[in-house]
C-alpha positions, 0 to 999 in steps of 0.5 A: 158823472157821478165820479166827475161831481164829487171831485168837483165838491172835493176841489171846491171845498178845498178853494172855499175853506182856504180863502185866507190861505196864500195862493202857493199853499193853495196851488200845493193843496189841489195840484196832488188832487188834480194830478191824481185823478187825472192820472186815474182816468188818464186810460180813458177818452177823457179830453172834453170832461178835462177841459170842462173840470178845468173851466169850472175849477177857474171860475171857481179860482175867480171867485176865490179871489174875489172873494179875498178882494172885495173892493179890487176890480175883476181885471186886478184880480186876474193880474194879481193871481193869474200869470202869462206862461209862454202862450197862456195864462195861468193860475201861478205865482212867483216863489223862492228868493229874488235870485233864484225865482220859481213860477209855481202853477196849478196843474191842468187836467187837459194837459194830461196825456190819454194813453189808451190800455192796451187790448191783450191779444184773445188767444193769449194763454200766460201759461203757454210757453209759445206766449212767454215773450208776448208775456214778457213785451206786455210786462215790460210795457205796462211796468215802464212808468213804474219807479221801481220798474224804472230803477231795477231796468238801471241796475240791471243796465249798470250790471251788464255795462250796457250791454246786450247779454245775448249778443254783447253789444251795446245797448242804445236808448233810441233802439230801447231793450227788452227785459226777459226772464232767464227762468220763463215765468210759465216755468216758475221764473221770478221777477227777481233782479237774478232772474232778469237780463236786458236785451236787444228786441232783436236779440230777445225774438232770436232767443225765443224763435230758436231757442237759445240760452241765456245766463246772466253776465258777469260785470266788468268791475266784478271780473276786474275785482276778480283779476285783482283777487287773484 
């Protein structure tokens, strides 16, 4: 509760100390704020207290504008600084040139998606061999938002020509693919792009269930490189 209030005091202050400030600069002042701590408390159960930030933070947005409008009626108020977007209506406004128009909104902390943690399995040990792939799923899982997660994933794609670096086949984006240490991080591996290969999910249980190796495959356009060399 305590945390929900001082970011209702954030995001008032912010409304009340730009009163002559245009809607769009305002919109680009709390969108980071509302984006933030929406990401924040995006693990938790927090769908009804979203919702209720979002009723309070439009009245507040209501009476900023009337505010700057004083002798305007409510309903010009709410023409003037609220938009009909598909099947609501939002606080928005129309930026950019004429031709190339851009609706710039103010983000909803209800529209936030609740992706609840993941609950590590009891018995989990990190320095188990036996665990390393269960290790390595969890890694993968809780890393594939990151940018620079996302980024290594693609090199890493690229270097392999999209190719699965057990079995060789292609890898899809519906199947998805898993990313394994050929070094096993219980063993001193490190999440150097070196240490790494993308796998099938199938491919990576038959490696860990039989035992199989792995090493890191050359890329085609080094092995052509290579032809040419010679």
């Amino acid at each position: 509760k305590k945390n929900v209030k001082a970011f209702y005091r954030k995001v008032s202050e912010i409304v009340r100390t730009h009163l002559s400030t245009k809607q769009e600069d305002l919109i680009a002042q709390l969108n980071p704020i509302l984006r933030g701590w929406a990401r924040y408390h995006q693990p938790v159960v927090a769908k009804e207290t979203f919702s209720r930030m979002d009723y309070l933070i439009y009245w507040r947005l209501v009476r900023w504008a009337r505010r700057r409008h004083p002798k305007k009626s409510p309903s010009w108020c709410t023409q003037r600084y609220w938009k009909v977007i598909g099947e609501r209506t939002e606080f928005a406004t129309k930026v950019g040139t004429e031709d190339e128009p851009i609706m710039k909104r103010l983000a909803r902390l209800s529209d936030t998606v609740i992706e609840r943690h993941e609950k590590i399995k009891g018995d989990y040990n990190p320095f188990d061999p036996v665990w390393e792939e269960y290790g390595e799923m969890l890694r993968t899982k809780r890393t594939a938002k990151s940018l620079r997660h996302r980024y290594e994933a693609s090199m890493l794609y690229i270097s392999q020509d999209g190719r699965c670096a057990l079995c060789t086949e292609l890898l899809d984006h519906e199947g998805g693919w898993h990313d394994h240490h050929i070094v096993y991080k219980v063993n001193g591996g490190s999440d150097a792009m070196s240490n790494r290969v993308l796998l099938h999910p199938v491919c990576h249980q038959r490696l860990h269930a039989l035992g199989l190796p792995v090493a890191k495959p050359a890329s085609t356009r080094l092995r052509v490189q290579d032809k040419k060399g010679a």
